[in-house]
Each structure stands twice: as structure tokens, then as C-alpha cells.
C-alpha positions as CSV (number, residue, x, y, z in Angstrom):
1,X,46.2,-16.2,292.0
2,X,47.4,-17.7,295.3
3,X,44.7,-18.0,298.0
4,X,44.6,-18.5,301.4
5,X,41.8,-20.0,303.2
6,X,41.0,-19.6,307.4
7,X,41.4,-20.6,309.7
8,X,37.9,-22.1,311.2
9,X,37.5,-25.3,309.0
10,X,32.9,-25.1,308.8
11,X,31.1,-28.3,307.9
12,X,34.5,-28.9,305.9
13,X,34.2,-26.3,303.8
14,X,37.8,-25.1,304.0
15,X,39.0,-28.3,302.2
16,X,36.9,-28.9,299.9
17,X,36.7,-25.2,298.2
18,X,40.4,-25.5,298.3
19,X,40.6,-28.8,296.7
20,X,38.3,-27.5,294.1
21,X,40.0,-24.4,293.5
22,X,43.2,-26.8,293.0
23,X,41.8,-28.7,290.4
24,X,41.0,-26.0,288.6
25,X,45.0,-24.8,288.2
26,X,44.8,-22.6,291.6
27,X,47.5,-22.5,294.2
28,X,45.3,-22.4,296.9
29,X,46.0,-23.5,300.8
30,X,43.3,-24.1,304.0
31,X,44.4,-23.8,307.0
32,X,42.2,-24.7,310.0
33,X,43.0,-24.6,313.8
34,X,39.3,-25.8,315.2
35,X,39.4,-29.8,315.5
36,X,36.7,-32.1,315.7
37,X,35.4,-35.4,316.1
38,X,34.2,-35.0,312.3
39,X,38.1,-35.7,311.1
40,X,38.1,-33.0,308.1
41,X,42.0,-33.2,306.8
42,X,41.9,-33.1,303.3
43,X,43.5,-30.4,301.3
44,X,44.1,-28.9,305.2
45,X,47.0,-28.0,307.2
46,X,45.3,-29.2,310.9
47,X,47.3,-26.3,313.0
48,X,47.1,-24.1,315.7
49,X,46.6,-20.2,315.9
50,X,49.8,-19.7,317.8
51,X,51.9,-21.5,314.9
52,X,49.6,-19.7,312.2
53,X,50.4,-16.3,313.9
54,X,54.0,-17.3,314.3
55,X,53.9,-17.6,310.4
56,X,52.0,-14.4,309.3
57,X,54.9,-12.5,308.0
58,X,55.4,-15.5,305.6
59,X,51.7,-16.2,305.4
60,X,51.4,-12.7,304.6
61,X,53.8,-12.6,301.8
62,X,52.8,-15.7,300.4
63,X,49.0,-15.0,299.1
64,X,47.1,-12.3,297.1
65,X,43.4,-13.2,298.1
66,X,43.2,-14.2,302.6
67,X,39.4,-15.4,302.5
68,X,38.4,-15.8,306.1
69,X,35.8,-18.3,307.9
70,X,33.1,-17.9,310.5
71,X,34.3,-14.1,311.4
72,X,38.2,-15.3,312.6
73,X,41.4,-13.7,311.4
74,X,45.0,-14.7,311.7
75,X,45.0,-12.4,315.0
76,X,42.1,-12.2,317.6
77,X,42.2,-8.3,317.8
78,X,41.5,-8.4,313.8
79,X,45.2,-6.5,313.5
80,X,46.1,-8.5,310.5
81,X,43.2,-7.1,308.2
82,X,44.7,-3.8,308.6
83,X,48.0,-4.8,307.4
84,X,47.1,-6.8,304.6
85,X,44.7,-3.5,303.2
86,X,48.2,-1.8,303.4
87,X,49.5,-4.6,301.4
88,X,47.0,-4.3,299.1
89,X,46.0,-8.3,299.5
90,X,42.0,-8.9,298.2
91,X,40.1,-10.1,301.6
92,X,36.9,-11.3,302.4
93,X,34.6,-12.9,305.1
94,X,32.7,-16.0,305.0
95,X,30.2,-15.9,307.2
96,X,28.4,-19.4,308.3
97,X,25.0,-19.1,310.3
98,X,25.1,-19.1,314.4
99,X,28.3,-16.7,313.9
100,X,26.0,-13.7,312.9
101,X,22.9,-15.3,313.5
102,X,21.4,-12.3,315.4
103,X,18.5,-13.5,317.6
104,X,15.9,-11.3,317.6
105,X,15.7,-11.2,314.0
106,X,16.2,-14.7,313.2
107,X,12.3,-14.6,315.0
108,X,10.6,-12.5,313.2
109,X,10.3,-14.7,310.0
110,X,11.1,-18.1,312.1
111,X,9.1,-18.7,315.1
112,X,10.8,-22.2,315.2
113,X,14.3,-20.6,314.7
114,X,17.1,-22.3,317.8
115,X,19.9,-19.5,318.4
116,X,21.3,-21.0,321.4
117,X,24.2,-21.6,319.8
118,X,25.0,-17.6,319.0
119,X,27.0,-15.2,320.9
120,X,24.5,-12.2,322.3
121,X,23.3,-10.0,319.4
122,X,25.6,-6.9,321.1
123,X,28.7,-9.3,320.4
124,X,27.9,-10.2,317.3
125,X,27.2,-6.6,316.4
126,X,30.7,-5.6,317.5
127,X,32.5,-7.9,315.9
128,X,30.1,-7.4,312.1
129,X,31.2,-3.4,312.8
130,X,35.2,-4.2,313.1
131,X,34.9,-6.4,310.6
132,X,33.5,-4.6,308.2
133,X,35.9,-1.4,308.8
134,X,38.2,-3.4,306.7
135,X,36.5,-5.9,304.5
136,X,33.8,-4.9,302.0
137,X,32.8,-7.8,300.8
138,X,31.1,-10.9,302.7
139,X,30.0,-14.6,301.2
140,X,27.1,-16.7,302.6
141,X,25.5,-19.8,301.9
142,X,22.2,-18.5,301.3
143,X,19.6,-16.0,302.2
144,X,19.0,-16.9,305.8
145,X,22.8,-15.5,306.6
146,X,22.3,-13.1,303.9
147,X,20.0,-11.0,306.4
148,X,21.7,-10.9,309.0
149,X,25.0,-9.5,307.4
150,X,23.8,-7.3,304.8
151,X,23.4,-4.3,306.7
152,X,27.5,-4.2,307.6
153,X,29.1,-4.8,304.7
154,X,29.4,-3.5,301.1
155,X,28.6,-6.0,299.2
156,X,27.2,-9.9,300.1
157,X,27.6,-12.6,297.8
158,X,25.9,-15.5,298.0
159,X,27.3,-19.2,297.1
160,X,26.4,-22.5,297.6
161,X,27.6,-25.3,299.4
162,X,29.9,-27.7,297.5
163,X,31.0,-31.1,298.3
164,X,33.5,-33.1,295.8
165,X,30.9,-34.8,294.1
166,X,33.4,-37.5,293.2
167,X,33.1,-39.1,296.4
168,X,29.4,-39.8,296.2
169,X,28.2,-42.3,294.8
170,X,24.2,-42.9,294.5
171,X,22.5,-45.4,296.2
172,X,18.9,-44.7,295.6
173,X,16.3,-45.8,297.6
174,X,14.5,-49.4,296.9
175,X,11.0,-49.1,296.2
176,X,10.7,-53.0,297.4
177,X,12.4,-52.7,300.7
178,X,9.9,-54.0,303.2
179,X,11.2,-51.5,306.3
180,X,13.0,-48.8,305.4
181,X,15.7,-47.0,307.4
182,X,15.5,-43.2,308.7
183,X,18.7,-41.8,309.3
184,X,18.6,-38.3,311.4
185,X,22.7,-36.9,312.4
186,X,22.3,-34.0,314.6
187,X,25.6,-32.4,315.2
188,X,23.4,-30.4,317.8
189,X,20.2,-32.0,318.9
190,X,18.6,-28.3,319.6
191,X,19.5,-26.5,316.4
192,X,18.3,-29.4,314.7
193,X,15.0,-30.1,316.2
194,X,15.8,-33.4,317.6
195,X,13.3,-33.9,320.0
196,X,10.6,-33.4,317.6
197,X,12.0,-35.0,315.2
198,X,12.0,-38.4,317.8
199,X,8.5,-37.4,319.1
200,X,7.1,-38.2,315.3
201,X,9.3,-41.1,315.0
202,X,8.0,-43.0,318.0
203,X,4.2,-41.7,317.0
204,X,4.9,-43.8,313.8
205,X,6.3,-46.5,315.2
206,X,2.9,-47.8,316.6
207,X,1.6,-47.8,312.7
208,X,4.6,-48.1,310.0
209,X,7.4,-50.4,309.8
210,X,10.6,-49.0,309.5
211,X,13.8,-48.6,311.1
212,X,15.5,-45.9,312.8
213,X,18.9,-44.4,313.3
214,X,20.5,-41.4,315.2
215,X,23.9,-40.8,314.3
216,X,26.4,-38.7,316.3
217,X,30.4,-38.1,317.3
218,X,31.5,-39.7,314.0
219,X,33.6,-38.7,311.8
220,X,32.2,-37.4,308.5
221,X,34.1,-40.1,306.2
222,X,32.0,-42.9,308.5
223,X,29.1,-41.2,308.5
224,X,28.7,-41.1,304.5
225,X,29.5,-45.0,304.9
226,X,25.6,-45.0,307.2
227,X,24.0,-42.6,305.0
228,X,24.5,-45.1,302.0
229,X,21.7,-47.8,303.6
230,X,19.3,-45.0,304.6
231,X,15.9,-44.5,302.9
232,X,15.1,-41.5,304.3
233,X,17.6,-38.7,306.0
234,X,15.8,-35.9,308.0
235,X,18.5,-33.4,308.7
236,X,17.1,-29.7,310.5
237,X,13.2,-28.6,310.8
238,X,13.7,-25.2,312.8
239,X,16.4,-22.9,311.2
240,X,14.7,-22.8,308.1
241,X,17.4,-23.7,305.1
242,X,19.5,-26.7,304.7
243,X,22.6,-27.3,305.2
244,X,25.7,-29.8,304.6
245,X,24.0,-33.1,305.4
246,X,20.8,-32.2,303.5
247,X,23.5,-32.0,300.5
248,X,25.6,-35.1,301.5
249,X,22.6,-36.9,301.1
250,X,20.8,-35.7,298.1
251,X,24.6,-36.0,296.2
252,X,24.0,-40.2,297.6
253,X,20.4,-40.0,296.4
254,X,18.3,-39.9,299.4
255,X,15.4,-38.0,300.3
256,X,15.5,-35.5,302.6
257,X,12.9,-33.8,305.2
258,X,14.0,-30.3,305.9
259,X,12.0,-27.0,307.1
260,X,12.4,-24.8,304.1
261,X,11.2,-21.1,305.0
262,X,8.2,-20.5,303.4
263,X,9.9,-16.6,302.5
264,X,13.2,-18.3,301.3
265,X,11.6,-20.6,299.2
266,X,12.1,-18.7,295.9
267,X,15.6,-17.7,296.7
268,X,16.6,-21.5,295.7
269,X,16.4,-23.3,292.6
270,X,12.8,-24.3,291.7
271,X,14.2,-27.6,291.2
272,X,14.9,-28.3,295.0
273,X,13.7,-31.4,295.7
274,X,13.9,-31.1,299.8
275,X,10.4,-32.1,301.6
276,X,10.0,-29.0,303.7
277,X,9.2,-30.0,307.8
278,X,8.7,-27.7,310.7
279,X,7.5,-29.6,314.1
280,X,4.1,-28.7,313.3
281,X,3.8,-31.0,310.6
282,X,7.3,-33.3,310.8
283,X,5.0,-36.0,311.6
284,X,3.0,-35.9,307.8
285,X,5.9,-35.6,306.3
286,X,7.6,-38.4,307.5
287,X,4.7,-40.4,307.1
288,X,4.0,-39.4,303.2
289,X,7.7,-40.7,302.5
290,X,6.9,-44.0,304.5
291,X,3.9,-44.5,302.1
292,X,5.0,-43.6,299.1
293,X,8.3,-45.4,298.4
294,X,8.3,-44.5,294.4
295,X,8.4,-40.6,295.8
296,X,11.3,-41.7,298.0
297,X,12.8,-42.8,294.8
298,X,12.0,-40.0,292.7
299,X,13.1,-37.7,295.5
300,X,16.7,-39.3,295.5
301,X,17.1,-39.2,291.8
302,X,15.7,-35.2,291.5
303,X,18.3,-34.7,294.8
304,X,21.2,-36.1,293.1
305,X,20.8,-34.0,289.7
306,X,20.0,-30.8,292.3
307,X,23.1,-31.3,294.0
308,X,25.4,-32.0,290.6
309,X,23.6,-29.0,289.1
310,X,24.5,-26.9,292.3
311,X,26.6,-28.1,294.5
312,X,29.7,-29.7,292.8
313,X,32.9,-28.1,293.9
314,X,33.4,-27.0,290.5
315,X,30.9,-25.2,289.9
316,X,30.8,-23.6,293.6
317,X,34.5,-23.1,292.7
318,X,34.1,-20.9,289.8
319,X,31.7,-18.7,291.2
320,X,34.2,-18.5,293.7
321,X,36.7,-17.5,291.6
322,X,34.5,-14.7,289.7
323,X,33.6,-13.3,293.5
324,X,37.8,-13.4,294.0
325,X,38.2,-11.2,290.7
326,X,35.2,-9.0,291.4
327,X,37.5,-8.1,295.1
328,X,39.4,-4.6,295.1
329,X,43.0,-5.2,296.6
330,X,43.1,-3.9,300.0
331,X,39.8,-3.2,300.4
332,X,37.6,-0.8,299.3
């Protein structure tokens, strides 16, 4: 099986879903044409869409599944899916969160829910119904996507995050340390509730001693170095699941504050060891961990099992590889 992955590298999720899929005796290629400060590279080829279209006739000829990112193609107008149905190539659309997030509906089980980042609903309804002409099957990360697609395509499967577990080591948190540290790394401050998140920390400040940290615009391979000394990471509290940093830092055996949807709450692992925040009650939850540093330990240890259990890119990998088998070629 020869895979292609595109061409929007998310959260690096490109590279390291290929590199697992190589481990496991894959031939299996990313290719990513959106670059950021966050530096993902591994198991990439950092391009351009003009050199990828350039290459499609080769592209084309050189893969049997084309698994495609955040509801991007090879080609703008989408006129590569209908040749590669004709081909008979598998295909199938990864869908990520503020691609399909529809607004209206993100609100009616979220009243905390930011969807500034999301094209108007009528765009992202025009773009699910081309989509899904061609393409019957879609992956999420989890149940908060899974809404919003469902009604477009055939079928929706739903798989985790992975990260190469290999690359993170523990560092639980000290039950002795005298003034902990809070990390928070908001990639954007309004989908991630930053403000409230601040407003609690400087309420706390004038009874707990502890120190805090806001990281942003560096690269992912520094920011694990940071996340290492933290005590406590507080990643999102409005969209209402986690996401990669919540993972990053359970896999280095942190704690971690995160508004969990009271509705979506089942659709995890009963084992999820996340503290569930909204900024109704951000500031109780911050201040329980502060208190209680054997539950900040406990917390790390229960996150690091979650995320091995999970999250590894092997395991993510071969339910990737059973969704890849379960595809029709070309299509339907």
C-alpha cells in the first residue's frame, strides 16, 4: 500500500501518521505546502502547491490511497478527486476543527464555543457538498468534528491524535517543589480562552505561590524543551475537547486543565485523566491543582499511561491502516 498524505501539515499531524505508518513496513509520503513558525519537517516534503500540482501526473501514478488534510486537494477547484475516482485510487478527508466547525451549531451544546477562526457556515457548507460528491469516507479527531461532518459524508471515522511517543520522555511533577510553574501555549489566544485563563491566574497570584508562563511563536521541538519544567499545562477551556498540547503534555507527564464537554465526556476513554475547565470555573480548577500537588502527580502519571494507551503513533497508525482497507477504490 503506498500512501500519500496532504497537503495542509495540522498540529503536525502529516509527519507523524506518516512516520508511523513507515515503521510499520508502509511506503508512505506527507507532503505539506502550509509553513509555520512551529518548524514541523519530519517525515515531510516542505513544498509548494504549484510544485505539488506540477507533479500530479507522477503524484497521481505513484500512490493507491491520497488521504487529504483540513478539506485541501492537490488542485483548488477539487479537479484531482475526480480523476483519481477514475483511477480507481482509495481517498479520504481528514477533517480538523475550525475547517468545518459550523457556527451556529458549535453553540448549541457550547455556549463558550470561539469560531472566529471559521470560514462562514455557507462556505463551509459548499465546500462539505463538493467534497463529499467524490469522497465517502471522512476521519476526525473526535466527536466535536464528528458533528459537524456527519451529515455530508458516508461514513466518518473517528481516530485519535498520535504523537511518536518516543520523543517524550516523563518528567512528572515534584510534590516538594515550593512554587510550581503553569505553562499555558496558545497558538490563538481567542480559541483558547486566554484571557480567562490570565484573569484566574492573576486572581491567584494574590494568594498561591507559583510561577507563570505564556508561550507563543516557537517552534514545537522548543516548546516540548519548556513543557519539561512545567507543573501544570492548561491548554483550551472554550471549544470543548483537547487537542495536540493537551496530548504533548500528558505523553511528558503533566497535568492538564482542559474544558471537556459535559455531552462528549463518554465518547473518551473513562480513563482520561484531563481536569475539565470552562471560564466559569477555570479559577477552582487551577486552584485545586495548586493545593494538591500529590493530585498533580497522580494526574501526570494517569496522563502518561492515557496517552501510551491512546495516542502512540502505533496504535493511531493501525487503526489508520484498518480505516485505509475498509476504503472502496475510487470512491463509492
Amino acid at each position: 500500500m503506498r500512501i500519500f498524505q496532504g497537503i495542509v501539515e495540522i498540529a503536525g499531524q502529516i509527519g507523524t501518521l506518516t512516520g508511523a505508518l513507515k515503521k510499520l513496513g508502509y511506503h508512505a509520503v506527507g507532503y505539506n505546502t502550509f509553513h509555520s513558525y512551529l518548524g514541523y519537517h519530519e517525515h515531510l516534503i516542505n513544498t509548494d502547491a504549484v510544485a505539488i500540482r506540477n507533479n500530479f501526473r507522477q503524484i497521481l501514478n505513484s500512490y493507491d490511497v491520497f488521504h487529504f488534510h483540513y478539506g485541501t486537494t492537490i488542485f483548488p477547484d477539487y479537479r484531482d478527486l475526480k480523476i483519481l475516482r477514475k483511477k480507481g485510487k482509495k481517498i479520504i478527508m481528514h477533517h480538523w476543527g475550525n475547517d468545518v466547525r459550523f457556527h451556529d451549531l458549535a453553540r448549541l451544546n457550547n455556549p463558550y464555543v470561539y469560531t472566529g477562526d471559521s470560514p462562514p457556515n455557507e462556505e463551509i457548507k459548499q465546500k462539505l457538498q463538493i467534497l463529499s460528491q467524490y469522497i465517502s469516507d471522512a476521519i476526525v479527531q473526535d466527536y466535536e468534528v464528528y458533528t459537524y461532518v456527519k451529515p455530508y459524508y458516508k461514513r466518518v471515522h473517528v481516530l485519535p491524535l498520535a504523537i511518536d511517543l518516543s520523543k517524550f520522555k516523563p518528567y512528572y511533577p515534584e510534590m516538594t517543589k515550593k512554587r510550581p510553574l503553569i505553562l499555558h501555549a496558545p497558538t490563538n489566544p481567542d480559541f483558547k480562552g486566554t484571557a480567562y485563563i490570565e484573569a484566574a491566574i492573576q486572581k491567584l497570584k494574590r494568594k498561591y505561590q507559583f510561577a507563570y508562563k505564556r508561550i507563543e511563536k516557537m517552534p514545537n521541538a522548543q516548546v516540548i524543551r519548556l513543557y519539561q519544567k512545567a507543573d501544570i499545562i492548561i491548554d483550551q477551556i472554550l471549544c470543548g475537547s483537547y487537542g495536540l498540547l493537551s496530548v504533548e503534555s500528558m505523553a511528558l507527564g503533566k497535568p492538564v486543565i482542559t474544558y471537556i464537554r459535559p455531552d462528549l465526556v463518554s465518547t473518551f476513554p473513562k480513563s482520561l485523566p484531563i481536569v475539565s475547565a470552562n471560564p466559569d470555573n477555570i479559577y477552582d480548577a487551577i486552584k485545586i491543582l495548586l493545593e494538591r500537588p500529590e493530585l498533580r502527580f497522580k494526574l501526570g502519571v494517569r496522563g502518561r499511561r492515557y496517552v501510551r494507551k491512546y495516542h502512540a503513533g502505533k496504535v493511531v497508525a493501525k487503526k489508520l491502516i484498518n480505516i485505509y482497507n475498509s476504503l472502496q477504490p475510487g470512491g463509492y
